[in-house]
N, C-alpha and C positions, 0 to 999 in steps of 0.2 A: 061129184068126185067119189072115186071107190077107194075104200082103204081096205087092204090085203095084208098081211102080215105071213111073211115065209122064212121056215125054219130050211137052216140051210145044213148039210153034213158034209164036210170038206175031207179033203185028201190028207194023210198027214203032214203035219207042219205049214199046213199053206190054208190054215183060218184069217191070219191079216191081212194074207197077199188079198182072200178072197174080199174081203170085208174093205180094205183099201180101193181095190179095182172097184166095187159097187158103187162108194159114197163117188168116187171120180167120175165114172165113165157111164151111169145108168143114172140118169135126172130123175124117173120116179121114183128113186129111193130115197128115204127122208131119212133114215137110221139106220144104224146096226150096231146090234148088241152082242158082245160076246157070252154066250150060255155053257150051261153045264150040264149033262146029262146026253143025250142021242144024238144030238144036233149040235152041232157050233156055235151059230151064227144064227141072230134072229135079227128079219130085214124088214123096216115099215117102211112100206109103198102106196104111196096114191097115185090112183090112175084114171083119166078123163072116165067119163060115165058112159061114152060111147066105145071104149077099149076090150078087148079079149081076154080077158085073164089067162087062160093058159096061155094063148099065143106071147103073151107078155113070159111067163112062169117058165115055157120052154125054152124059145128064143132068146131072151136078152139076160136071164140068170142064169140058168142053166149051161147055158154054154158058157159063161166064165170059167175062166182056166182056175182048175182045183176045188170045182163042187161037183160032189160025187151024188146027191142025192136033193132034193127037198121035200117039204111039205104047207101046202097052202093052207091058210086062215085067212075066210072071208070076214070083216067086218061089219057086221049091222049097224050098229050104234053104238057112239060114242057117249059116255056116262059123266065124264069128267071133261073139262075147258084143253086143250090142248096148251102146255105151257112152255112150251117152248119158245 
């Protein structure tokens, strides 16, 4: 499994719509955070190990209605137990 972690930058006013629509409608999103600073929305995704990452990063977020932009973080390794 791949975890990815992407910074999303939305259109104004439509951070929740964007963040709402992902945890629904996009099954490898595990989270979304609402951030401060360049970005809005930070989205943790795992994705089979056989998957595209950009193909994933263009397609299925990016085209949600009211993201204007992102930025990928690969993950290597996990340091801490996931607690969720």
């Amino acid at each position: 499994m791949k975890t990815i972690f992407v910074m999303v930058k939305c259109d104004l006013g439509k951070a929740y719509v964007v963040a709402d629509e992902a945890v629904q409608d996009v099954e490898q999103v595990s989270e979304v955070y609402s951030t401060s600073g360049q970005y809005d929305l930070l989205m943790k995704c795992y994705l089979p190990d056989e998957s595209d990452i950009g193909r994933f990063v263009t397609e299925r977020l990016q085209t949600l209605a009211g993201v204007k932009d992102t930025f990928t973080i690969i993950a290597y390794k996990a340091f801490s137990d996931d607690r969720s």
